[in-house]
C-alpha positions as CSV (number, residue, x, y, z in Angstrom):
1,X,0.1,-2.1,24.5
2,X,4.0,-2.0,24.0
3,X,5.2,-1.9,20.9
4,X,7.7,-4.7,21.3
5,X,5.0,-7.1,21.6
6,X,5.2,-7.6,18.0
7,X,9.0,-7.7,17.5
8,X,10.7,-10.9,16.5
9,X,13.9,-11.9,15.4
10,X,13.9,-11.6,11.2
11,X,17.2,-12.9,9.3
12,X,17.3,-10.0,6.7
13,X,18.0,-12.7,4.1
14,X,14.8,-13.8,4.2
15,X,13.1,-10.6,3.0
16,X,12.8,-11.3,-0.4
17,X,14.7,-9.1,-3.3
18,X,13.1,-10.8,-6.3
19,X,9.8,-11.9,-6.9
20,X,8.8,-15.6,-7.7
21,X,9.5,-17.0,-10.9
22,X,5.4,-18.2,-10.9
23,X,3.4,-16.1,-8.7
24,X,1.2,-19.1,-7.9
25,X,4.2,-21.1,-6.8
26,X,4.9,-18.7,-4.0
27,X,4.5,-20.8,-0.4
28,X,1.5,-20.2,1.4
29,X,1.3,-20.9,5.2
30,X,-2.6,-21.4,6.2
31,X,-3.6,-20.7,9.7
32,X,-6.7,-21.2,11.6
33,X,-7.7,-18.3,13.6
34,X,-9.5,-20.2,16.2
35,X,-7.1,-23.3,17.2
36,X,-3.8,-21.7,16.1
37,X,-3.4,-25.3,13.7
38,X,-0.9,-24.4,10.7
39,X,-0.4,-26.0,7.2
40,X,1.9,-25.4,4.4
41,X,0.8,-24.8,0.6
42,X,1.4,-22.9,-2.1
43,X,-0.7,-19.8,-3.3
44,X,-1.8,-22.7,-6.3
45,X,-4.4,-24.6,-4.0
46,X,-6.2,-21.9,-3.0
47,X,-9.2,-23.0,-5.0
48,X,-9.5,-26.2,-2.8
49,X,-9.1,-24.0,0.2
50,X,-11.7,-22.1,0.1
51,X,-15.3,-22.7,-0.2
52,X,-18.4,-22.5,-2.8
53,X,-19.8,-18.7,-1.8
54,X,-16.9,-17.1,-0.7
55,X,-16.5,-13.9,-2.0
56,X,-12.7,-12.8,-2.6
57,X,-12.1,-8.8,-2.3
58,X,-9.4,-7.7,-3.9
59,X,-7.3,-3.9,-4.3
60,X,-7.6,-2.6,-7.8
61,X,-5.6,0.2,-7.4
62,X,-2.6,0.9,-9.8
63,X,0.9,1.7,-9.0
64,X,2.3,4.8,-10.7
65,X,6.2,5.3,-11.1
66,X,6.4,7.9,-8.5
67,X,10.3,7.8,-7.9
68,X,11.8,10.6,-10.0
69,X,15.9,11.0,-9.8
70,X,17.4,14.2,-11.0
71,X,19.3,17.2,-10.1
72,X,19.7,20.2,-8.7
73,X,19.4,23.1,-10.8
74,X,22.3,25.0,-11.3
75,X,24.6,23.1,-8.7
76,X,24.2,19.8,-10.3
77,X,23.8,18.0,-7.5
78,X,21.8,14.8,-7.1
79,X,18.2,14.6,-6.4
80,X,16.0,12.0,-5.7
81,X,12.2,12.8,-5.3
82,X,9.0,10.3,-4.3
83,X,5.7,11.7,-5.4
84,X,3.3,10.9,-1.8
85,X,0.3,12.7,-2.4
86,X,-1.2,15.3,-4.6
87,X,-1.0,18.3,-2.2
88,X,-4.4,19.9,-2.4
89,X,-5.3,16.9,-0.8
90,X,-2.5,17.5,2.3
91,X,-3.4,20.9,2.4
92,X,-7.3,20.1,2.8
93,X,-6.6,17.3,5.5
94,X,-4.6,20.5,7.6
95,X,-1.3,22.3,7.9
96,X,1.8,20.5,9.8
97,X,3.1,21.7,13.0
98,X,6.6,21.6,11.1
99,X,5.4,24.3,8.5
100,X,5.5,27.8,8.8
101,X,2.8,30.4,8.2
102,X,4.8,31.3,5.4
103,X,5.1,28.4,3.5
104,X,1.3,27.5,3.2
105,X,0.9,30.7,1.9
106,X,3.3,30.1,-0.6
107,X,1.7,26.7,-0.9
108,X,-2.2,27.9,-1.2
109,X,-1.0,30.7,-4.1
110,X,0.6,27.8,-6.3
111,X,-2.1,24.9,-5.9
112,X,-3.5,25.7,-8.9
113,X,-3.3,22.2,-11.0
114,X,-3.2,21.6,-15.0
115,X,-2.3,18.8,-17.0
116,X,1.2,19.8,-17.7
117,X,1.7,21.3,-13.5
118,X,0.9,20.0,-10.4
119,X,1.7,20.4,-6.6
120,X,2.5,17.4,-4.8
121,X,3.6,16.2,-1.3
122,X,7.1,14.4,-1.6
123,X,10.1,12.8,0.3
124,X,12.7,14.2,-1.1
125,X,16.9,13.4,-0.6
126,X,19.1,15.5,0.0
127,X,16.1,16.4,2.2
128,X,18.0,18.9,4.7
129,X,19.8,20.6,2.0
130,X,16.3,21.4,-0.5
131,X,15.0,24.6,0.6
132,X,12.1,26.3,-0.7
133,X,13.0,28.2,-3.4
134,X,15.3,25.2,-4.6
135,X,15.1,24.5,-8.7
136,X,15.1,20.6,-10.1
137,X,15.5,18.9,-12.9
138,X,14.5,15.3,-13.8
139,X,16.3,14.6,-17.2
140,X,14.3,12.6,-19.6
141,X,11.7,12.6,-22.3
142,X,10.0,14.5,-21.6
143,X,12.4,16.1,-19.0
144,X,10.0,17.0,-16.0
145,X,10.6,20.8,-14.0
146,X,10.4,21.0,-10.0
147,X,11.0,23.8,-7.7
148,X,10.4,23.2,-4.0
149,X,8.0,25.8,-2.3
150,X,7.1,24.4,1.4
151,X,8.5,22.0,3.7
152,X,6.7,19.3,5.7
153,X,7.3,16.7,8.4
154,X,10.3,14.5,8.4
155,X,12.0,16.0,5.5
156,X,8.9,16.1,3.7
157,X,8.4,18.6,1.0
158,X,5.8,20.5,-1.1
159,X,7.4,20.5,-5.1
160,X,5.9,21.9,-7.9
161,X,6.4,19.8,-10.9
162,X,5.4,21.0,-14.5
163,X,6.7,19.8,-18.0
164,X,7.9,22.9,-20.5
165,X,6.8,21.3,-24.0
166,X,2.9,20.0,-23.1
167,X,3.4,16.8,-22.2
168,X,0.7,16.2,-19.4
169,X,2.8,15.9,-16.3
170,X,1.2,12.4,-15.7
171,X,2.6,11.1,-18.9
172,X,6.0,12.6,-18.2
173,X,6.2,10.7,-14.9
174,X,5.1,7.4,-16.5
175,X,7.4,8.1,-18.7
176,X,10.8,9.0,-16.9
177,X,9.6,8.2,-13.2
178,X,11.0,4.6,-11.8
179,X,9.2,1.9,-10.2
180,X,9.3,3.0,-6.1
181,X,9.9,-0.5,-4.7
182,X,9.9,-0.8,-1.0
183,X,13.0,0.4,1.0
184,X,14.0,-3.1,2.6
185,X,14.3,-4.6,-1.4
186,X,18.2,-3.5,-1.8
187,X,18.7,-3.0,-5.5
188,X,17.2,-0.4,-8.3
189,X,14.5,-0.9,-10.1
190,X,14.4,-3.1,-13.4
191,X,12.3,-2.7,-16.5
192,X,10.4,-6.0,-15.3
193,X,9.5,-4.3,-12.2
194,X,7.1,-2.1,-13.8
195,X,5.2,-5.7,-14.5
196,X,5.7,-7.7,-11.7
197,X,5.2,-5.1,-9.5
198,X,1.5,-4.6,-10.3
199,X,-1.2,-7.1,-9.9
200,X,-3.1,-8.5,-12.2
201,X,-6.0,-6.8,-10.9
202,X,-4.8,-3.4,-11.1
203,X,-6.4,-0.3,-13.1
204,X,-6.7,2.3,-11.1
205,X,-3.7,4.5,-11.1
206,X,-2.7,6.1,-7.8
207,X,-0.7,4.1,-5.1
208,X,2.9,4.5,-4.6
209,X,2.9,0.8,-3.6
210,X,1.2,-2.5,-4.3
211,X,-0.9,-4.4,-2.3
212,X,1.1,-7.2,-2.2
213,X,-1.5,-9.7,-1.2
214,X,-2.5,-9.4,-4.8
215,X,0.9,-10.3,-6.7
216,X,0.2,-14.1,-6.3
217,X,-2.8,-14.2,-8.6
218,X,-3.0,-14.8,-12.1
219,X,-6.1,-15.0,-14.7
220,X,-5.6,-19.0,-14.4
221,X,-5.6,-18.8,-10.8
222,X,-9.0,-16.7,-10.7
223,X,-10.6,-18.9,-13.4
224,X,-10.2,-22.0,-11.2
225,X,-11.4,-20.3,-8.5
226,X,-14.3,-18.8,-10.4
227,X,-14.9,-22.9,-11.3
228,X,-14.6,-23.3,-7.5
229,X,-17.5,-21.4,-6.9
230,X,-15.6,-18.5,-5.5
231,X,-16.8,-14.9,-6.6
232,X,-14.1,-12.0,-6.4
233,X,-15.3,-8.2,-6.2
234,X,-13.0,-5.0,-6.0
235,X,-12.8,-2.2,-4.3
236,X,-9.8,0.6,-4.3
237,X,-7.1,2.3,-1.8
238,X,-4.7,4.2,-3.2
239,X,-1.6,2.9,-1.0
240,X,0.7,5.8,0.1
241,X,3.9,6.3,1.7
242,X,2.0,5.3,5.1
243,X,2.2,1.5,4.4
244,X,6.2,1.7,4.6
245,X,5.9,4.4,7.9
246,X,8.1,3.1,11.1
247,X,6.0,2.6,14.3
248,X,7.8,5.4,16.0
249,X,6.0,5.3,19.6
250,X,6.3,3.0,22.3
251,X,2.3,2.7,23.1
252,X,0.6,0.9,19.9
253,X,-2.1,2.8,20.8
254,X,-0.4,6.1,19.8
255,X,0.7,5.7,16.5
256,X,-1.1,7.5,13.4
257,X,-2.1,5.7,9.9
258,X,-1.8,8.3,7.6
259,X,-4.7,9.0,5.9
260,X,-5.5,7.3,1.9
261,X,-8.2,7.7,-0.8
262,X,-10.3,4.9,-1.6
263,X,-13.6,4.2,-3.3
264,X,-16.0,1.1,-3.2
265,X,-17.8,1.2,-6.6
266,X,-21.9,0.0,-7.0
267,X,-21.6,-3.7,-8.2
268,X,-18.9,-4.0,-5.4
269,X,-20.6,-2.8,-2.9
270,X,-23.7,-4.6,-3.9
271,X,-21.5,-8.2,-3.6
272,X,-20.1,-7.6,-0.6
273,X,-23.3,-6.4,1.7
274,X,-25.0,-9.8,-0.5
275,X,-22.7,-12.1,1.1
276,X,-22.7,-10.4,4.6
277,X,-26.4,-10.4,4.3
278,X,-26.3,-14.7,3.4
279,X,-23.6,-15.3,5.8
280,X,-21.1,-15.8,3.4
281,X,-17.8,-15.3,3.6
282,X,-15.8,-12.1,2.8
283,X,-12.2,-13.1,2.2
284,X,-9.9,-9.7,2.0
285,X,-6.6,-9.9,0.1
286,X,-4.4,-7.8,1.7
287,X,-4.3,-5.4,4.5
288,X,-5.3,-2.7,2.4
289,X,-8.4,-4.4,1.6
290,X,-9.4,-5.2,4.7
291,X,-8.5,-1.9,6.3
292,X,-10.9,-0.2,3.3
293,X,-14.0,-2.8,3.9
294,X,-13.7,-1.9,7.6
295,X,-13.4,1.4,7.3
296,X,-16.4,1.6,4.9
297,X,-18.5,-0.7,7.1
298,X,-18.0,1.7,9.9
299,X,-19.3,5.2,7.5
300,X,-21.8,3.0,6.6
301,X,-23.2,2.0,9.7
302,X,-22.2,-1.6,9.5
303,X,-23.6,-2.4,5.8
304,X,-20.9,-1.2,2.5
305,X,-21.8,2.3,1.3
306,X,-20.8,2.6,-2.7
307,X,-18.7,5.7,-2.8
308,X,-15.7,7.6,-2.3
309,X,-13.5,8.3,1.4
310,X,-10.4,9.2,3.0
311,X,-9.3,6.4,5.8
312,X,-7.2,6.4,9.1
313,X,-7.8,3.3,10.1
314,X,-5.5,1.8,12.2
315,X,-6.6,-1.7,13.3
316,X,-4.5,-3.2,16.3
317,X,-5.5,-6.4,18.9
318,X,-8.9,-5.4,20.2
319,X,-10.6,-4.2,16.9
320,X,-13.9,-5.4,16.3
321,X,-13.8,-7.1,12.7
322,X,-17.5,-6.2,11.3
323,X,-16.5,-7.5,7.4
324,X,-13.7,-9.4,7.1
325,X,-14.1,-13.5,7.9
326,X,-10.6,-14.4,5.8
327,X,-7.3,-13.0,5.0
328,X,-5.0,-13.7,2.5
329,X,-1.6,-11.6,3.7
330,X,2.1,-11.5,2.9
331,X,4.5,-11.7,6.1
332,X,5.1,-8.4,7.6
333,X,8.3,-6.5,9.2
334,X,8.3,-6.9,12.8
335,X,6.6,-4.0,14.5
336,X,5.0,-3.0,11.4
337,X,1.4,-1.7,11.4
338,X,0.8,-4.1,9.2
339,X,1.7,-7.2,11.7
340,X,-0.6,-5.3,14.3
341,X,-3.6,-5.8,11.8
342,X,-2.7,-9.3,11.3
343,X,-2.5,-10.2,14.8
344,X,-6.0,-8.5,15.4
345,X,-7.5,-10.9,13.4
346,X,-6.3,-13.7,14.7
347,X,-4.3,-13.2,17.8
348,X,-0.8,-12.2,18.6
349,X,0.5,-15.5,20.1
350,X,-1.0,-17.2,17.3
351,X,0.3,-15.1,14.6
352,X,4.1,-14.8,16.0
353,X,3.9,-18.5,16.7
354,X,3.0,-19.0,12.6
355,X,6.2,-15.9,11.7
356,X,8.3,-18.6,13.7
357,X,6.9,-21.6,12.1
358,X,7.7,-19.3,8.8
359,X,11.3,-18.3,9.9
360,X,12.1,-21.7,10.6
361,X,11.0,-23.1,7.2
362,X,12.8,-19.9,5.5
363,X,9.2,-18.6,3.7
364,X,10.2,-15.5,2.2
365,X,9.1,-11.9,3.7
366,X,7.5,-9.0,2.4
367,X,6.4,-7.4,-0.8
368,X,7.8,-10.0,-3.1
369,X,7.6,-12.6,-0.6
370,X,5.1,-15.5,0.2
371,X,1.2,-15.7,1.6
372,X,-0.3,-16.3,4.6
373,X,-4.2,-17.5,4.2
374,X,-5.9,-16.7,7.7
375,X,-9.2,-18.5,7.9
């Protein structure tokens, strides 16, 4: 399957740079999987949407400021630095091809992790230019230490972070570390980010982006739908630097998810194999959702499992959906992993036909853009 199947022409002023002023106001383009029939609403009538004993599935997972922006220690010259992954975990999943014997040895003496030091994965910039060896400084308080020890794939690197006065490192980075909104919004961070860039469900600290799907509710919203007779459970994945990777190939069928933590707790669990069991619906929000309940479904021989795992799901036309019966989505970049999943679950002519019934009535794209309810 090529690639360029899922391009289409996207007027880059309709990815959105600010969120909506009411989350529930946000435009919401409903599409029927099986007859390709499209309606426009807004995010605010999903409770008349869906039905008595459908069961919502949500991401719970919070995002941590993982954008740190210093310098260079003793040149002076800027850093920027975007916490990926804690690197034990990238050094159990395997070395790199791009890494030399050398530097996971240097990596495997150093993994030792405390509260106030840690080794994590990173994208750093000037990425050509930082060496191991290399000393950094992120200024603030508390001012946060880094020294980069091994290098990784596509100016990836492995940094040591630690904080000189006892501050847990965690709390330094919540403290000093910026909001790491997506690379197609096109300004800095803002204070407000730090809210509006979280969802209402979120509590679990760990992703270096939101699952968007999830920025359009709010308590009133999930009351009314509670009224509606609609039950919501969570589950989590940890969203990493992955959900922003280019589709580098030409064949779909070659390109790599990179792997992320997730973990589907008892009651959750419980819910969701309930409403499989009474033929019920299960309504993911968001592709990270959906790829999480799929990938569990498949450890667990069809049925949820209540536990913890690592996913590489990569879901693409001709994926056999064993959860999922609904999908509540934001638009997605055009030959984006993400469209792939969407036009999986319900067809690539029909889902580029609804992205140009979308373009054409200027809905907004992306992270802080509007929904699409797939049913």
């Amino acid at each position: 399957m090529d690639v360029r199947d899922f391009d289409f022409l996207l007027p880059s002023e309709l990815i959105a740079q600010e969120p909506s002023a009411e989350p529930t106001a946000a435009r919401l383009l409903q599409l029927d999987r099986a007859t390709g029939a499209t309606a426009h609403r807004t995010v605010a009538a999903l409770p008349s949407l869906l039905r008595r004993g459908d069961l919502l599935v949500v991401n719970d997972t919070r995002v941590f400021p993982a954008r740190l922006i210093g310098h260079r220690v003793p040149t002076g010259g800027a850093v920027e630095c975007l916490l990926v992954a804690p690197a034990e975990a990238v050094r159990r999943s395997g070395r790199d091809s791009d890494s030399s014997a050398a530097d996971d040895e240097h990596e495997i003496r150093h993994l030792a992790a405390s509260e106030t030091e840690q080794h994590w994965e990173a994208l750093m910039h000037p990425g050509q230019k930082l060496k191991p060896g290399a000393r950094l400084l992120f200024e603030g308080s508390p001012a946060i230490h880094g020294e980069v020890v091994a290098r990784r794939f596509f100016g990836r690197r492995i940094v040591r972070l630690w904080t000189a006065d006892a501050t847990p490192l965690e709390a330094a980075v919540d403290a000093i570390g910026h909001v790491p909104l997506p690379p197609y919004i096109k300004r800095s961070d803002r204070a407000s980010d730090r809210d509006r860039y979280q969802t209402v469900f979120a509590a679990r600290r760990g992703s270096v982006a939101a699952p968007t799907a999830g920025l359009h509710f709010t308590p009133d919203l999930l009351e009314a739908l509670g009224q509606s007779g609609v039950d919501c459970a969570a589950i989590t994945l940890h969203v990493g630097y992955g959900t922003f990777q280019p589709v580098r190939v030409e064949r779909v069928e070659d390109h790599r998810v990179e792997p992320e933590c997730y973990e589907v707790g008892p009651r959750a669990a419980d819910q969701i194999n309930a409403a499989l069991k009474e033929r019920r619906r299960v309504i993911a929000v968001g592709t990270t959702t959906t790829r999480t309940l799929e990938a569990a479904a498949r450890a667990g021989g069809g049925s949820i499992a209540a536990g913890r795992g690592r996913t590489d799901l990569f879901i693409y036309p001709g994926f056999e959906f064993r959860v999922v019966q609904g999908l509540l989505t934001n638009f997605h970049l055009p030959q984006s992993s993400l469209l792939m999943l969407v036009a999986a679950f319900a067809g690539r002519a029909r889902v580029l036909a609804a992205y140009r019934e979308a373009i054409a009535a200027r809905y907004r794209f992306y992270s802080y853009g509007d929904a699409m309810l797939v049913l």
